[in-house]
Residue frames relative to the residue before (quaternion, step in Angstrom):
aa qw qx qy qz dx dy dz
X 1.0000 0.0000 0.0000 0.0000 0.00 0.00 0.00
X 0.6590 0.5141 -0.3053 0.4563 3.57 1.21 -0.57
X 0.8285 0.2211 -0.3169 0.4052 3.19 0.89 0.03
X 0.3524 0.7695 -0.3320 0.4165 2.81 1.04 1.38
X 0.6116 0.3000 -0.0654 0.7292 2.86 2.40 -1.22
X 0.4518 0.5413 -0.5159 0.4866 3.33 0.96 0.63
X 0.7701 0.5254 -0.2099 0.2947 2.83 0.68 -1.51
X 0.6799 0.5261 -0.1602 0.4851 3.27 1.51 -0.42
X 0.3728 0.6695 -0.3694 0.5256 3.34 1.84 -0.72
X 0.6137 0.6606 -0.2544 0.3497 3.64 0.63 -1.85
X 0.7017 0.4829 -0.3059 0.4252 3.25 0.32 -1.88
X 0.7998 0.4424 -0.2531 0.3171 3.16 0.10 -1.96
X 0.4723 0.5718 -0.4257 0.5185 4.11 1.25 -0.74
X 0.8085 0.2823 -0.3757 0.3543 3.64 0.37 -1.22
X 0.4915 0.7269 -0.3605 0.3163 3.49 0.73 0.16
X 0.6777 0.4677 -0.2112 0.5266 2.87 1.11 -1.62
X 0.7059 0.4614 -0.3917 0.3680 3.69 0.51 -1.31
X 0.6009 0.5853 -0.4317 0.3317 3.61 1.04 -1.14
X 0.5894 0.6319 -0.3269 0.3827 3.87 1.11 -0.78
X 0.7983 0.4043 -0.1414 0.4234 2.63 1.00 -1.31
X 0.3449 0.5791 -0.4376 0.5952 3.40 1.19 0.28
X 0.6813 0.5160 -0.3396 0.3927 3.63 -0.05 -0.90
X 0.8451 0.1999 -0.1009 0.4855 3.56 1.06 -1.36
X 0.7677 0.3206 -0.0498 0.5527 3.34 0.24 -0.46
X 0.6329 -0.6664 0.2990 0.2568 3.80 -1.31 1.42
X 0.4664 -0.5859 0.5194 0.4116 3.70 -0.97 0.13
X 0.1747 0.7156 -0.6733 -0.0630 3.98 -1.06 -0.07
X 0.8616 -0.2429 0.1996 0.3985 3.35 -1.61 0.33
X 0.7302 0.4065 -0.2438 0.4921 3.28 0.37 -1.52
X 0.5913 0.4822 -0.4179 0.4931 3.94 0.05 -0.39
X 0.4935 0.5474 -0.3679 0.5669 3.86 0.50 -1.51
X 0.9050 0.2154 -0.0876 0.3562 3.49 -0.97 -1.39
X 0.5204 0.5153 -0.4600 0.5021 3.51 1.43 0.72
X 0.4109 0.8023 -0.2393 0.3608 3.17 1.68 -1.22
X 0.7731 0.5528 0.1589 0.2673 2.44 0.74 -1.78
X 0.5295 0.2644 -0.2444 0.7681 3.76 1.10 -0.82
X 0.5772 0.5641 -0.4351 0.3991 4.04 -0.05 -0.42
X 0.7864 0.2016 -0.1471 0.5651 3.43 0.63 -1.21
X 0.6399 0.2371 -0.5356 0.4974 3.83 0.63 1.26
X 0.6327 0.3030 -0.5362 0.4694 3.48 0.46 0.30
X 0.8540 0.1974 -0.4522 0.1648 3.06 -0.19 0.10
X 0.0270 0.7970 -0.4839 0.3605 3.61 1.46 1.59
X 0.6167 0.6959 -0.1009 0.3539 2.78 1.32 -2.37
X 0.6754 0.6124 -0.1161 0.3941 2.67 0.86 -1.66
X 0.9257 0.0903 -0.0980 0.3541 3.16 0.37 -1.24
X 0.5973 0.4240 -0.5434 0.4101 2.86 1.40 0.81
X 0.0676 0.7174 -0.4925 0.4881 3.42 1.35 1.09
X 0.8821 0.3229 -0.0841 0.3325 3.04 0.27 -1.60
X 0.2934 0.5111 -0.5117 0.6252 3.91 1.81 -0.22
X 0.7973 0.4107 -0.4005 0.1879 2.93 -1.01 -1.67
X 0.9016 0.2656 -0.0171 0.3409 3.93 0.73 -1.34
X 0.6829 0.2967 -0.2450 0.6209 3.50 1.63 0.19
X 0.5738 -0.4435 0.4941 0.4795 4.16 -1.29 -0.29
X 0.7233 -0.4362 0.4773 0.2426 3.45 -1.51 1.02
X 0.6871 0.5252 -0.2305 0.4460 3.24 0.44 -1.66
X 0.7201 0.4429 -0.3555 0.3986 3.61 0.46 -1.50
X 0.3137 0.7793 -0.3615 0.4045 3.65 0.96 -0.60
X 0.8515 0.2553 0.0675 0.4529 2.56 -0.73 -2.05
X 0.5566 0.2840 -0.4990 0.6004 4.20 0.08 0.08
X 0.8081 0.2940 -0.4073 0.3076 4.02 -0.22 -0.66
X 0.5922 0.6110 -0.4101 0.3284 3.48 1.00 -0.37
X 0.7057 0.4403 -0.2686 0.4858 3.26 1.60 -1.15
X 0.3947 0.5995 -0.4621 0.5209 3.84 1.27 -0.41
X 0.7402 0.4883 -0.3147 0.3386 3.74 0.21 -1.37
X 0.8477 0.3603 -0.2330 0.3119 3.33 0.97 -1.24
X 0.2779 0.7834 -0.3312 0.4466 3.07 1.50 0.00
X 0.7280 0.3324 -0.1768 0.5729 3.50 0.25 -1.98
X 0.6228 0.5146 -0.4255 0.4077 3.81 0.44 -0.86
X 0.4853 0.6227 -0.4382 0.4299 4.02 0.96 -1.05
X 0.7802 0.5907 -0.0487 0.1999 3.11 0.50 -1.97
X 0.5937 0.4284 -0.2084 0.6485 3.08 1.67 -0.98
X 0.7053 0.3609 -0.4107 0.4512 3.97 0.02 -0.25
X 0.5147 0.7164 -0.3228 0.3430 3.47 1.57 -0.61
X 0.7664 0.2761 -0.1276 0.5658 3.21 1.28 -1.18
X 0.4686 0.6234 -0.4493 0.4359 3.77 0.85 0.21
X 0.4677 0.7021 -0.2242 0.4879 3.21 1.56 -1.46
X 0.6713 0.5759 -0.2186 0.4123 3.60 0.40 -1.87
X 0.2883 -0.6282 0.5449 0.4748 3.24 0.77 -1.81
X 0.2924 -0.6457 0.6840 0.1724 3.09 -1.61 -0.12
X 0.0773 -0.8175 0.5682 -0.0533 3.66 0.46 1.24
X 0.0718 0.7625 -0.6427 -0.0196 3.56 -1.68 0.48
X 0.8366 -0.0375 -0.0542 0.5439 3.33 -0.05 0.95
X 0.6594 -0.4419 0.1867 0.5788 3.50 1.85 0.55
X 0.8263 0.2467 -0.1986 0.4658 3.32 0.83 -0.43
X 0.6347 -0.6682 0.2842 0.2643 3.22 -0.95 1.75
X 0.4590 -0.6103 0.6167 0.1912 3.88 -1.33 1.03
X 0.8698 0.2210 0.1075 0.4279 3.27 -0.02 -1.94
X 0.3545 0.7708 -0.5266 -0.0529 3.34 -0.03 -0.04
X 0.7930 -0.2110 0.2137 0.5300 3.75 -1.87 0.12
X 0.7545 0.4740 -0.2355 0.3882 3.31 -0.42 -2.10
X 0.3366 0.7128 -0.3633 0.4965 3.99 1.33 -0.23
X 0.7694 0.5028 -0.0751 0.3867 3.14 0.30 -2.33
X 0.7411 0.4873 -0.3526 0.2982 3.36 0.81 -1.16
X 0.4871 0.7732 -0.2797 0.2943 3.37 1.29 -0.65
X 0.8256 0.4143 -0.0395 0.3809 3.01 1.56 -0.82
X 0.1125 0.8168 -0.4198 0.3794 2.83 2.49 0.23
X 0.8152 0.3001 -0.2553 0.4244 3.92 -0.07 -1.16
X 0.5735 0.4987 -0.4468 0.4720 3.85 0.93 -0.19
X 0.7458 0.4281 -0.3652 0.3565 3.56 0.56 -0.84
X 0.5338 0.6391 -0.3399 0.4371 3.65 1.56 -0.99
X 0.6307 0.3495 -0.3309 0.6088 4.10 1.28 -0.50
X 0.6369 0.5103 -0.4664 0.3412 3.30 0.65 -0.13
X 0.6990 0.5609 -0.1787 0.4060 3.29 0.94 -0.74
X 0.5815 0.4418 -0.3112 0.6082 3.82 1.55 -0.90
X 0.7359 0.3337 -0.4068 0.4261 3.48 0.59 -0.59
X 0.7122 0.4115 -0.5115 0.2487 3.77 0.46 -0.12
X 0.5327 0.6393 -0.3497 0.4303 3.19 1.83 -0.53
X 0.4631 0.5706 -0.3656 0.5713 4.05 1.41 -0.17
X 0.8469 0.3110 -0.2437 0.3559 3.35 0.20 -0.84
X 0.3263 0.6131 -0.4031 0.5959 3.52 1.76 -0.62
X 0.8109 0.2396 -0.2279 0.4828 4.15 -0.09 -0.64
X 0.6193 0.4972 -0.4555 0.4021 3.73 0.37 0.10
């Protein structure tokens, strides 16, 4: 089950960062977030060869990225109330470093 919500943790991080790439500069800290993200979640999936069917993978990864598209899709949109925005992207970015510990730590605990 953990590497199921890893795996999804993943999607939705690579979303956000890919956005944010689009708007706003790269600097160290991003890079070296970039980074532990794209080795835990190697771990991860080769966590996931080693202990489940290829196939399952691949239908949940694409199911995942899809729904992950979908959410940044509509953040993107906005969330408006009475005209003035609730939720918005620049919101999202804030959380870039909460989701990067999320992820090393589920990808730690996926190996323990």
């Amino acid at each position: 089950m953990l590497f199921y919500l890893s795996t999804f943790l993943f999607f939705v991080y690579l979303k956000i960062a890919r956005v944010h790439k689009k708007e706003e500069k790269l600097n160290t800290l991003t890079i070296i977030q970039h980074t532990l993200v794209t080795i835990s979640t190697t771990s991860i999936y080769f966590y996931g060869f080693t202990h489940l069917s290829w196939y399952i993978i691949l239908l949940t990864s694409f199911v995942f990225y899809i729904m992950a598209a979908l959410m940044v899709t509509v953040v993107q949109l906005g969330i408006f109330i009475d005209g003035k925005p609730q939720f918005g992207i620049s919101m999202l970015y804030k959380y870039l470093p909460v989701l990067t510990s999320g992820i090393i730590a589920l990808s730690a605990i996926i190996w323990l």
